[in-house]
Each structure stands twice: as structure tokens, then as C-alpha cells.
matplotlib code that plots the C-alpha trace (Angstrom):
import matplotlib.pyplot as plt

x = [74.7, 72.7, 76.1, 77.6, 78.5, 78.1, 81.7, 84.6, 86.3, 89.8, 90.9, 90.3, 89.1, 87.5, 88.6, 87.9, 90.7, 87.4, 86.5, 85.0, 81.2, 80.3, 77.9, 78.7, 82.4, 84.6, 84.0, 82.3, 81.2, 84.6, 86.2, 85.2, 86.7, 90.1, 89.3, 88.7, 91.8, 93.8, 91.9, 93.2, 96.4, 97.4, 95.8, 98.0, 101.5, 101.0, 99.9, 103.5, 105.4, 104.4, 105.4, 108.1, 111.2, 109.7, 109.1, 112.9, 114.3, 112.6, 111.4, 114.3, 116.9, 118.3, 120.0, 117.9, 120.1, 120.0, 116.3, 116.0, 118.0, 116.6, 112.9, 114.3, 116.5, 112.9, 110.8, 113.3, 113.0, 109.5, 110.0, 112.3, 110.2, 107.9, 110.6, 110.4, 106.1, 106.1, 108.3, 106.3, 102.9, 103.9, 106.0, 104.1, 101.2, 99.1, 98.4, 95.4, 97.2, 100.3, 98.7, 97.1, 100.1, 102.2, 99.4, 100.4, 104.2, 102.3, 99.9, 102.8, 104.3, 102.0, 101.3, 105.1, 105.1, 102.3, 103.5, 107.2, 105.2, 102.4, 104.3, 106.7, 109.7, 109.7, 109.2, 111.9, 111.9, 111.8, 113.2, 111.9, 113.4, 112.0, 114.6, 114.5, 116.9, 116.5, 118.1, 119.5, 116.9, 114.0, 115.9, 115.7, 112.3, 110.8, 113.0, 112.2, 108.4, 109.6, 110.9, 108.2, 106.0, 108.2, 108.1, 104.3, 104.0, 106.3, 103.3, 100.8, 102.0, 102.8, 99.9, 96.7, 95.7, 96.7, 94.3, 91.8, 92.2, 91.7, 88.6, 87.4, 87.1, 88.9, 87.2, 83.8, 83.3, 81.4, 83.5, 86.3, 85.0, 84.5, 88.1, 88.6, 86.3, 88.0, 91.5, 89.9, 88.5, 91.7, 93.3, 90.5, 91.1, 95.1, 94.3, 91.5, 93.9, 97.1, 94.6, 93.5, 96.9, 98.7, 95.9, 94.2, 96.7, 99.5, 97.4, 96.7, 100.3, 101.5, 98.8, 97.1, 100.5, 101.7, 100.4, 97.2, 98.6, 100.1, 97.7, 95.0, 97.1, 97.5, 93.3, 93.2, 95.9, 93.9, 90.7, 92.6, 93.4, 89.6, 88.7, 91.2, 89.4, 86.0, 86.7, 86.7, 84.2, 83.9, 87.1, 88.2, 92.2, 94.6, 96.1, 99.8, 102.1, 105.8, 107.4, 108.5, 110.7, 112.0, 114.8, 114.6, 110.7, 111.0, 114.0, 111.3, 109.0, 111.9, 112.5, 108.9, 109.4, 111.7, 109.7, 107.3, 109.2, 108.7, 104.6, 104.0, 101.9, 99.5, 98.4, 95.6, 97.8, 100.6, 98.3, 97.7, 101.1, 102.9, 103.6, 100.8, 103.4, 105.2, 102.8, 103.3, 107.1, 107.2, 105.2, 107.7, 110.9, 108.9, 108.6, 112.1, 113.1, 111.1, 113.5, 116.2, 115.2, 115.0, 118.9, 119.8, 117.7, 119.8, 123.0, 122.3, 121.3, 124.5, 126.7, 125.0, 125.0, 128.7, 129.8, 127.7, 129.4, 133.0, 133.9, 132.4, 129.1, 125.8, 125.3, 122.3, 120.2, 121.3, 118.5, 117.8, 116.8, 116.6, 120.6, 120.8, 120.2, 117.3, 116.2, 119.6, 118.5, 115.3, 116.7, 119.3, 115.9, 114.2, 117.3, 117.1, 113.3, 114.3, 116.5, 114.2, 111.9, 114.3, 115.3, 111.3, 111.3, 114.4, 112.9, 109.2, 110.7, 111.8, 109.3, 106.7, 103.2, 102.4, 98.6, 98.5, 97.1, 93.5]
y = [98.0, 95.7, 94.6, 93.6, 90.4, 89.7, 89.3, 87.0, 88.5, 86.8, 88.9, 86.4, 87.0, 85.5, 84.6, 88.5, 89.4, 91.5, 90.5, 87.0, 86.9, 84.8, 81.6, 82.1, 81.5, 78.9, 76.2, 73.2, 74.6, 74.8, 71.4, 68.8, 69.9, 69.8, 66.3, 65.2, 66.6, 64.8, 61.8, 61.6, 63.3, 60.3, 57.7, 59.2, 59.4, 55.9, 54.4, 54.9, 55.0, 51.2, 49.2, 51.4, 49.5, 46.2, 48.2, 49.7, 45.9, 44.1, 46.4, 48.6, 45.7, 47.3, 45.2, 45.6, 48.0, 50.6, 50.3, 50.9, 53.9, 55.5, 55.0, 56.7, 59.1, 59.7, 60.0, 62.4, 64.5, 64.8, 65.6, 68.7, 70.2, 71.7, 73.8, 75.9, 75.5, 77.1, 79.7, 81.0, 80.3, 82.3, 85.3, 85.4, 83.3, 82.4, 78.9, 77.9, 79.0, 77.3, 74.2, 74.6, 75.6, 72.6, 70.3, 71.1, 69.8, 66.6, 65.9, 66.3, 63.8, 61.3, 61.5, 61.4, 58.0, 56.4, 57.0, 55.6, 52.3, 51.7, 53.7, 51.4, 52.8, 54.6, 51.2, 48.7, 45.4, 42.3, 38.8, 35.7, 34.7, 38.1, 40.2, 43.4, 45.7, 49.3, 52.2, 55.1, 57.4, 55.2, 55.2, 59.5, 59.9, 57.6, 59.3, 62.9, 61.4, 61.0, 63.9, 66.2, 64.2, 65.1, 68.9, 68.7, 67.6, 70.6, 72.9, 70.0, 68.5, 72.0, 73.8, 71.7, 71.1, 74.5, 75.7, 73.9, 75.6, 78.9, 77.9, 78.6, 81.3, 80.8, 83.8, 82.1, 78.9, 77.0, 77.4, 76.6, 73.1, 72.6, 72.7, 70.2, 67.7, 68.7, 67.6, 64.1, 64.0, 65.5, 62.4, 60.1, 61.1, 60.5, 57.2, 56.4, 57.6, 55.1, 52.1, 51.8, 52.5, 50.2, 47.2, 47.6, 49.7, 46.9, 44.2, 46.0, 46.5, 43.0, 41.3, 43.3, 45.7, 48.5, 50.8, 50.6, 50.5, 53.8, 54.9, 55.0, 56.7, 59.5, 59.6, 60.0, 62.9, 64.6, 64.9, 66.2, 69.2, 69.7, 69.4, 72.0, 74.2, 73.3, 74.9, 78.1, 81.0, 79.1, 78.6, 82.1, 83.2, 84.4, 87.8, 87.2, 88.4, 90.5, 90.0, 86.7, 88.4, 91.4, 89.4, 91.7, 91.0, 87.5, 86.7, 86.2, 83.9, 81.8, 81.5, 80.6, 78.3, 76.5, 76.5, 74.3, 72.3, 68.9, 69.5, 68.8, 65.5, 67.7, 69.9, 72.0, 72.9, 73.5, 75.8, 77.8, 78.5, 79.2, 82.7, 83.6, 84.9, 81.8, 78.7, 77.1, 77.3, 76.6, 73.2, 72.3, 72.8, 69.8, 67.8, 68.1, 65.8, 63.2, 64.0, 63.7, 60.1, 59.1, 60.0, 58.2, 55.6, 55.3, 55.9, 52.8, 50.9, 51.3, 51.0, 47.6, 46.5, 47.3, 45.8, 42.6, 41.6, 42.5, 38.4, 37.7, 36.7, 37.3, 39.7, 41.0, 42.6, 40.1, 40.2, 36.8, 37.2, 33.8, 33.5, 36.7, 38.1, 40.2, 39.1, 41.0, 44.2, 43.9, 43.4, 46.4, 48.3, 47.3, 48.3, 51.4, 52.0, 51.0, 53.8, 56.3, 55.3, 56.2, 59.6, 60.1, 58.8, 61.1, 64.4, 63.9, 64.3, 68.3, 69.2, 71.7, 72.1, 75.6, 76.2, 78.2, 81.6, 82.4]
z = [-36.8, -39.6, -40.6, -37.5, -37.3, -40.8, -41.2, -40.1, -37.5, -38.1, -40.9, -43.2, -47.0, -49.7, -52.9, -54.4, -51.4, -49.8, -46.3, -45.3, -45.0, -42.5, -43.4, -47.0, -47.3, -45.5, -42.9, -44.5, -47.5, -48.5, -46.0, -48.3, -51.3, -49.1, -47.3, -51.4, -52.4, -49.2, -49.8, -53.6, -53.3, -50.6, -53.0, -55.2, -53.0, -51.4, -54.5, -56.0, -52.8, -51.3, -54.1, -55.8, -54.3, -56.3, -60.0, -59.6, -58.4, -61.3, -64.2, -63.8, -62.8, -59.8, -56.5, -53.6, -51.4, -54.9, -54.9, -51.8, -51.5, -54.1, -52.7, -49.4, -51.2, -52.8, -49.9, -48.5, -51.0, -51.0, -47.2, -48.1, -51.0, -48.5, -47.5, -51.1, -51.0, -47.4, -48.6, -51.4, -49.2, -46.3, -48.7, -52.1, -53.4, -50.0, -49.4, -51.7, -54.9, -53.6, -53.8, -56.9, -58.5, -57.7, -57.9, -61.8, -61.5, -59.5, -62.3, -65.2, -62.9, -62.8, -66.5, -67.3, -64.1, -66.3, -69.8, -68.8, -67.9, -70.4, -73.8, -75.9, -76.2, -72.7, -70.7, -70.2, -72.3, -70.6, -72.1, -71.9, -68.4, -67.1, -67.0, -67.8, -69.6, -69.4, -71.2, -69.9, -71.6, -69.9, -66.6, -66.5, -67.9, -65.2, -62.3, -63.9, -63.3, -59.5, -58.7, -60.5, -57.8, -55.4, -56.4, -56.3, -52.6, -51.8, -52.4, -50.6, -47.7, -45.8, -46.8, -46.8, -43.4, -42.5, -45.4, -43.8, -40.7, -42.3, -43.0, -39.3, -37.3, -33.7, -32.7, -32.9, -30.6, -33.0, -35.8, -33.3, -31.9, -36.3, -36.3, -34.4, -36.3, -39.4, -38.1, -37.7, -40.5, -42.2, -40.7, -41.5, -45.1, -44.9, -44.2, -46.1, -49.3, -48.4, -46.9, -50.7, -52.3, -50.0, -50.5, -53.5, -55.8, -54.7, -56.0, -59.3, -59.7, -59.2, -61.1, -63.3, -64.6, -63.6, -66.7, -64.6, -61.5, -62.0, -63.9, -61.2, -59.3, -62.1, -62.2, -58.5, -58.5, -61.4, -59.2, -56.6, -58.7, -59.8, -55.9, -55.5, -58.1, -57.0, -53.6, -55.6, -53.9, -50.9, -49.9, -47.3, -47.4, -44.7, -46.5, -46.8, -44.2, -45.9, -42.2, -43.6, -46.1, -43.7, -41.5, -38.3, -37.9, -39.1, -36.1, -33.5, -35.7, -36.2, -32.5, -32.1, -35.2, -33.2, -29.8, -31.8, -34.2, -32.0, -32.3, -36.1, -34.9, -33.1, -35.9, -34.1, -31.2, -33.9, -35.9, -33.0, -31.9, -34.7, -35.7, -38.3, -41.2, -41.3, -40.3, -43.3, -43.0, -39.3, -41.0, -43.6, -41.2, -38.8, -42.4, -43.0, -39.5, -41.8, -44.4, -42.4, -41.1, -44.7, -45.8, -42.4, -43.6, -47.2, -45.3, -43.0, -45.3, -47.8, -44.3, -43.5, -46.7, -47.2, -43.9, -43.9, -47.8, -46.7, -46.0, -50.1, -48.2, -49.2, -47.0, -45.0, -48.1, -50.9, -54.4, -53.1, -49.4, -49.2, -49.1, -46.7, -43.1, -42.7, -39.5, -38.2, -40.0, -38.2, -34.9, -35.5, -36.2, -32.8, -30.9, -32.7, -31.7, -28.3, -27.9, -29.4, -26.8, -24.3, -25.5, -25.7, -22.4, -20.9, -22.9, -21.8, -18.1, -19.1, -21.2, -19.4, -21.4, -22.2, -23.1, -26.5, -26.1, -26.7]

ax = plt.figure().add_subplot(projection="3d")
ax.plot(x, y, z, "-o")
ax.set_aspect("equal")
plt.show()
């Protein structure tokens, strides 16, 4: 009877895979260590993401419609990654060595990103009128830098916020309403990490250089990883579910997969409906419309930029926007949101809430 209560009553365990002990493991002895590793980890993302279409226009001399597909092609694929870290989360490795394991491919990443600007030899010469002239070789090791990022958030973006939801105990109403304020403060975080990336890591980039302004980024991404570790014997685990490898138990959680794929934006009501195996996949497959928008993106893009040159004019996305038409690409996007508000609009009239079970 001494030991009742002493326990979390979830299942969960700690990092020995023995069961939780309440007021010792999880909740916010182990949350900031995960808001940190958000915090830096979006530093990190942003810090490359915002200004990446100007470093491939003028350090690596491409036309402003191949810059900026390979940015979206980019982001896309950072947006389909999660699909392989959700996997091995929900099936083998659990989600807090998930994201310490491809927190590795991020860092190599970064380094490889940083080196391919600051290292003679792997960044692109320049001549005296400022344009640059890359070789092939400088070319692959900066994209192989990209897409080790991109293999890194695989193992990130699904998992952390639903890590830090197994932190709490839903069976216990004070742990429960702590699960709320971690969500905000998960979100706080998220944007805490691109508002400096997008302002300050921007300026550093365009008048400092971008050895640094990549190489802050890199920093930032390497505390990540020791905020990772220093969550350590605090941090309490969900035990890893087979089902998701056993098809005719795992048919049902892909149903309910699908029941909640248009609630990603709404992570605690997310986390409590999707089927406990497969959370962290049920997260990446609502990543992937993200994904998705991002190839449309590249496709319109080349379409517009094919259509609007036909005549031998400029076009709408010339290098020299000064000659071209954005203004009609912008208006071609607000029709676009205007119809996306509409759909909202005509789906919002079937959809019937249904409270998640307690």
C-alpha cells in the first residue's frame, strides 16, 4: 500500500525501461531540455531556410526560378523525411533515441553547410564584378550538406512535441492541465527559434558572410543535441508498440490515422486521438500535406515561369525583377488563397466535432 501511487499510471518508463516514478522522472524536469532543443533546432532550420534562395542565386550563380525550386524541392523533402523517423519511432527505436540519432545526420550537416562556405577550396570563387563560379564538386558537397539536414529533421519534426507529451501523465489532472502549458510553450519556442534566424541570422548573412551566418546556425544545432542528452534520467518513455509492424492489427490505426490527418495544427487534441502505436507516424503522414504543397509549389513556379517567357519576354520571375512581373505571381497567389478559403469554408460546413475519449 506504501507504494501506491508512487508510480505513473500511464505505462510509461524511465530511461532503465523500469516503470516511471512519479515526481522524479518526466513533466518539467525533463520539458525544458525539449523546449531548448526546439528552440535551437528551429534556430537552426530557419537560419538556413530564410535566406537560402539568395546564397544559391548569387554564391552558387543560379536563375531565380532554379533557386527557387531547389529551396522548395528542399523544404519538401524535409517535410517527407518524417515519414522514415516515424517509422523507426513507432516500430524500433522509441521516440527519444530517434531524435537523438538523427540529430547526428543534422549536425554532420551543418558542419558539412559551414565548411562548404567558410573552407577554400569547397566555397565558390567570386571575380571582381561579383560573380561567382562554382564547380561541380562544390555544387554536391553543399547540396549533400542540405539534404543530411533534411535527413535529420526526419527524426525531429514528428517526434518532439509528441515526446514532450509523454512526459505527462493524462491520468493525473495536474499533469494533464501541464500539458497544455507545454504545447504553448512548445510553440512559444518554435517561434522564438525562426524570429532570430529570420532577423538576426539574415543580417549576419548578408553583411557579415555567410561562414558565420551558417555557422551560428551549426553552434545552435550542436546544443540542440547536448539538450537532447541532458534530458537523460529525467526524461520518461512510452514502451514501443510491434502492432505497427503486424499489418492486420495496424489496419485499424491506419483508419484512425486517416480520421485525424486534417488535425496536425492542434497537437494536444492530435496526441490524444491518434492510435498510441503509431502517433508519431499518424504525425509525419499530416507533415507530408506540407510536403506536398512544396513540389506544387516548384511545379508552379517552373509552369509560370515557362509560360510567362514563351513571347522572348522577361517573364514573370526574370534574375532582374526589375524587368519582370511579380506583382502577377502575387495576385495568382491571392486567388489561390482565396479559394482555399472557400474549400475551408465548404468543408467546415460537414465536419462534426467529436470529443477525444477520456
Amino acid at each position: 500500500m506504501a507504494e501506491e501511487g508512487i508510480y505513473e499510471e500511464d505505462g510509461t518508463t524511465d530511461f532503465r525501461n523500469k516503470p516511471a516514478v512519479k515526481h522524479k522522472t518526466g513533466t518539467w524536469k525533463a520539458c525544458p531540455y525539449i523546449l531548448g532543443n526546439e528552440c535551437c533546432e528551429r534556430l537552426a532550420f530557419y537560419g538556413i531556410n530564410t535566406n537560402l534562395v539568395n546564397y544559391l542565386k548569387f554564391q552558387l550563380n543560379q536563375r531565380n526560378v532554379t533557386a527557387i525550386s531547389n529551396v522548395t524541392n528542399w523544404s519538401g523533402m524535409c517535410y517527407v523525411m518524417p515519414l522514415i523517423g516515424a517509422f523507426f519511432a513507432d516500430a524500433y527505436l522509441g521516440r527519444y533515441w530517434t531524435i537523438a540519432s538523427f540529430s547526428i545526420s543534422y549536425v554532420f550537416g551543418m558542419m558539412i553547410l559551414t565548411m562548404s562556405v567558410s573552407i577554400h577550396g569547397l566555397k565558390p570563387t567570386c571575380d571582381e564584378t561579383n560573380i561567382c563560379h562554382p564547380t561541380g564538386l562544390q555544387i554536391g558537397v553543399f547540396f549533400l550538406g542540405l539534404y543530411l539536414i533534411a535527413l535529420g529533421t526526419g527524426g525531429i519534426k514528428p517526434c518532439a512535441s509528441l515526446f514532450g507529451a509523454d512526459q505527462f501523465d493524462d491520468s493525473d489532472e495536474t499533469e494533464k492541465k501541464q500539458k497544455s502549458s507545454f504545447f504553448n510553450w512548445f510553440y512559444f519556442s518554435i517561434n522564438i527559434g525562426a524570429l532570430v534566424a529570420s532577423s538576426v541570422l539574415v543580417w549576419i548573412q548578408t553583411n557579415i558572410g555567410w561562414g558565420w551566418g551558417f555557422g551560428i546556425p551549426a553552434v545552435a544545432m550542436a546544443i540542440a543535441v547536448v539538450m537532447v542528452a541532458s534530458v537523460g534520467k529525467a526524461r520518461v518513455e512510452v514502451p514501443n508498440d510491434k502492432s505497427l509492424l503486424q499489418f492486420e492489427k495496424a489496419e485499424n490505426s491506419i483508419i484512425r490515422c486517416a480520421e485525424v490527418f486534417t488535425f496536425i495544427g492542434q497537437l494536444e487534441f492530435f496526441y490524444g486521438q491518434a492510435p498510441d502505436a503509431m502517433r508519431s507516424l499518424c504525425s509525419a503522414l499530416s507533415l507530408t500535406t506540407a510536403a506536398l504543397g512544396n513540389y506544387l509549389s516548384t511545379f508552379l513556379v517552373n509552369i509560370v515561369a515557362d509560360f510567362s517567357t514563351r513571347d522572348g519576354d522577361y517573364g514573370w520571375m526574370p534574375d532582374n525583377l526589375n524587368y519582370g512581373h511579380l506583382h502577377y505571381f502575387f495576385w495568382l497567389l491571392a486567388v489561390l488563397s482565396v479559394l482555399n478559403l472557400g474549400f475551408y469554408l465548404m468543408v467546415a460546413r460537414w465536419y462534426t466535432f467529436k470529443k477525444a475519449p477520456i
